[in-house]
N, C-alpha and C positions, 0 to 999 in steps of 0.2 A: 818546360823541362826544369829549368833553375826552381816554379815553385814547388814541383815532385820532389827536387833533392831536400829543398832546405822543408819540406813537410816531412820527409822519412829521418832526418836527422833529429829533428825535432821530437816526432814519435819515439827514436831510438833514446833519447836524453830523458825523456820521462817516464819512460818504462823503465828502465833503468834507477831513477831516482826513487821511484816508488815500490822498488822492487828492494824490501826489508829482510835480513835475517836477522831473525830472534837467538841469541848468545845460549850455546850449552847450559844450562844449568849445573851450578857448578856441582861435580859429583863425591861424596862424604868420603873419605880417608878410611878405610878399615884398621884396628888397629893392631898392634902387632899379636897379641894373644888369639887364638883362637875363638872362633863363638863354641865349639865344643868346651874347651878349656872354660874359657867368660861364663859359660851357663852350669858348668858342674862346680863353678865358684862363686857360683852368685854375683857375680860381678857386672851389674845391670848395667853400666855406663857406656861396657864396650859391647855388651850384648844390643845395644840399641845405634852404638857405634856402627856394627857389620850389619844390622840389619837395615839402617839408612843408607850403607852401602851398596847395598844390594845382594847380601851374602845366601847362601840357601838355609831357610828356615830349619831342612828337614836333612841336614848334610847328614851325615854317617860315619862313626871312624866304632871297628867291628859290632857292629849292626845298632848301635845305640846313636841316638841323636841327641840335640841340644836340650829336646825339652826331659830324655831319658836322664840327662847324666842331673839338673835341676832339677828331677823328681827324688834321684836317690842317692844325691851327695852323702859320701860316707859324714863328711863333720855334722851333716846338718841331717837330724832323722826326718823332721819334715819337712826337708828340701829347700829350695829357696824362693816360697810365693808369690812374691815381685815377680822374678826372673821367668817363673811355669804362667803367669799372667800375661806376661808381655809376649814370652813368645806363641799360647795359645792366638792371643789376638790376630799374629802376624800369620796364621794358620801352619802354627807348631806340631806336629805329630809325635807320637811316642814312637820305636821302630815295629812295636807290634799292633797296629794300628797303618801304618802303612805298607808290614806286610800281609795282613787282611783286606786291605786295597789291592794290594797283586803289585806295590812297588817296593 
């Protein structure tokens, strides 16, 4: 009987020991601009800021999206190419392009 306890004691100590949690990954700051705002100003830094964030590519403020307002930045006539690059990769959509998807 004493060798059952000190063998489940035992068991219970290295299960225990072996049993690892891997630490959160730490998760990126978004910053305080918008990525709508960041992408109709070309402002790549924070546009890659929210998108490590985990921010949505294809957000919408009335019906224009990030890679809308970086295609047709009034200051800039051909937009901001960086910016329409970066967030194509991240699977950017225009807003008429996602409502031909049905979203």
């Amino acid at each position: 009987m004493k060798h059952l306890l000190l063998t489940t004691i035992a068991a219970v100590v290295l299960v225990g020991c072996a049993t690892t949690q891997s630490p959160e990954p730490p998760t990126a700051k978004a910053p305080d601009i918008s990525i709508l705002d960041a992408a109709e100003k070309g402002n790549i830094e924070a546009v890659k800021q929210h998108l490590a964030a985990g921010a949505d590519v294809n957000a919408k403020a009335n019906g224009k999206t990030p890679l809308d307002l970086a295609i047709t930045s009034i200051l800039f006539p051909k937009g901001h190419p960086e910016t329409i690059d970066l967030l194509r990769k991240h699977g950017g959509k225009t807003g008429e392009e996602l409502k031909a998807e049905g979203k």
